[in-house]
C-alpha positions in Angstrom: 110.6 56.7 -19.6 108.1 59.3 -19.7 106.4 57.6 -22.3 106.0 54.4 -20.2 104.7 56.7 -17.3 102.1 58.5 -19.2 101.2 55.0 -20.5 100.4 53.4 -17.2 98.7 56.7 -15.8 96.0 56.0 -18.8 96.1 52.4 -17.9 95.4 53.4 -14.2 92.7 55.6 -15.4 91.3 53.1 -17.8 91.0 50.7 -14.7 89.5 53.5 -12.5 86.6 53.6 -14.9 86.4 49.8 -15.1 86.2 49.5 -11.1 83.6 52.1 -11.0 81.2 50.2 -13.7 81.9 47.0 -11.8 80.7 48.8 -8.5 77.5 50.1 -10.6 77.0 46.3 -11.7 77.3 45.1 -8.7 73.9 46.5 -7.8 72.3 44.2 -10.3 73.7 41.3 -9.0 71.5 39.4 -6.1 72.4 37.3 -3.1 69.7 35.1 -2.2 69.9 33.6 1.2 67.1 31.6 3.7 67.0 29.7 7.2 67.5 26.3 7.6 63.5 25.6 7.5 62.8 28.7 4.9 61.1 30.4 7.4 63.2 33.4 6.5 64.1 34.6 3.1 66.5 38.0 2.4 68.5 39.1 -0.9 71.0 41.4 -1.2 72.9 42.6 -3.6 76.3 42.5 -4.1 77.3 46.0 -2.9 75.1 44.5 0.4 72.3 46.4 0.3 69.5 44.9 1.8 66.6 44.3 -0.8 64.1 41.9 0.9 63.0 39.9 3.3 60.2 37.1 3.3 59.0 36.5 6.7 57.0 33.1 7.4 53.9 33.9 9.6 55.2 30.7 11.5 58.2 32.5 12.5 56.7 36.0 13.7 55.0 34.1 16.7 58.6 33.1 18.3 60.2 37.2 18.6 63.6 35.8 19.6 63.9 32.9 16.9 63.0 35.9 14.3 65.3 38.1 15.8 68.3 35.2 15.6 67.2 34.0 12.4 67.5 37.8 10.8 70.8 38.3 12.6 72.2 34.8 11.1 70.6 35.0 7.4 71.5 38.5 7.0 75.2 38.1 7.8 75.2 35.0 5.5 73.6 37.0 2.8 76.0 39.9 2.9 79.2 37.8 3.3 78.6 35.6 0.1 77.7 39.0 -1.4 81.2 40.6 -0.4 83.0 37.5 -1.7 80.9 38.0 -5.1 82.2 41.8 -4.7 85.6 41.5 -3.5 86.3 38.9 -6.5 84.9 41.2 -9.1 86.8 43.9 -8.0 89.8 42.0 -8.1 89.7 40.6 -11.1 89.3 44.4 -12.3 92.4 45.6 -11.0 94.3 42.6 -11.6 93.4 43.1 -15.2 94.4 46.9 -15.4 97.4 46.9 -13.5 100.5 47.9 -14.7 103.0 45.0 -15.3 106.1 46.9 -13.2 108.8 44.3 -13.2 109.6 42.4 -10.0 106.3 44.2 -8.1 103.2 41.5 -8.5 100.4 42.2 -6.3 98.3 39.8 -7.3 100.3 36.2 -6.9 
């Protein structure tokens, strides 16, 4: 029993490590995202930090449309990069957990 314990603490740690490189790669992964006109360009990563944004000069005339437009394309940006982020991660644990009979978490 013990054996089998010890054995799925090093799995848990082995999969610790795993999550935390995923996390790390996640930083290289960019989310591009833009208005319906392309008047407004951002990318993210996938850990949703905010890397750039490409205003048109078009755009900066009209304060509220900017203001709507950065509101909209941002929050598209960083949900697409949480999908990216929450799959990853996922797919990390998923692979390094345990198999404990009749306890699936990931059905």
């Amino acid at each position: 029993m013990f054996g089998d314990l010890m054995g799925m603490m090093g799995k848990l740690k082995e999969t610790q490590q795993k999550i935390e490189e995923t996390k790390e790669r996640l930083n290289s992964i960019y989310v591009d995202e833009q208005s319906h006109d392309g008047a407004l360009r951002v990318t993210v990563t996938a850990n949703g930090q905010l890397k750039s944004v490409t205003v048109s000069e078009a755009i900066t005339l009209d304060t509220e449309q900017l203001e709507d437009y950065l509101i909209l394309v941002i929050n598209n940006a960083l949900n697409k990069a949480k999908k990216i982020q929450e799959t990853e991660l996922a797919a990390v644990a998923k692979e390094g957990m345990p198999s404990i009979q009749g306890f699936d978490l990931f059905k």
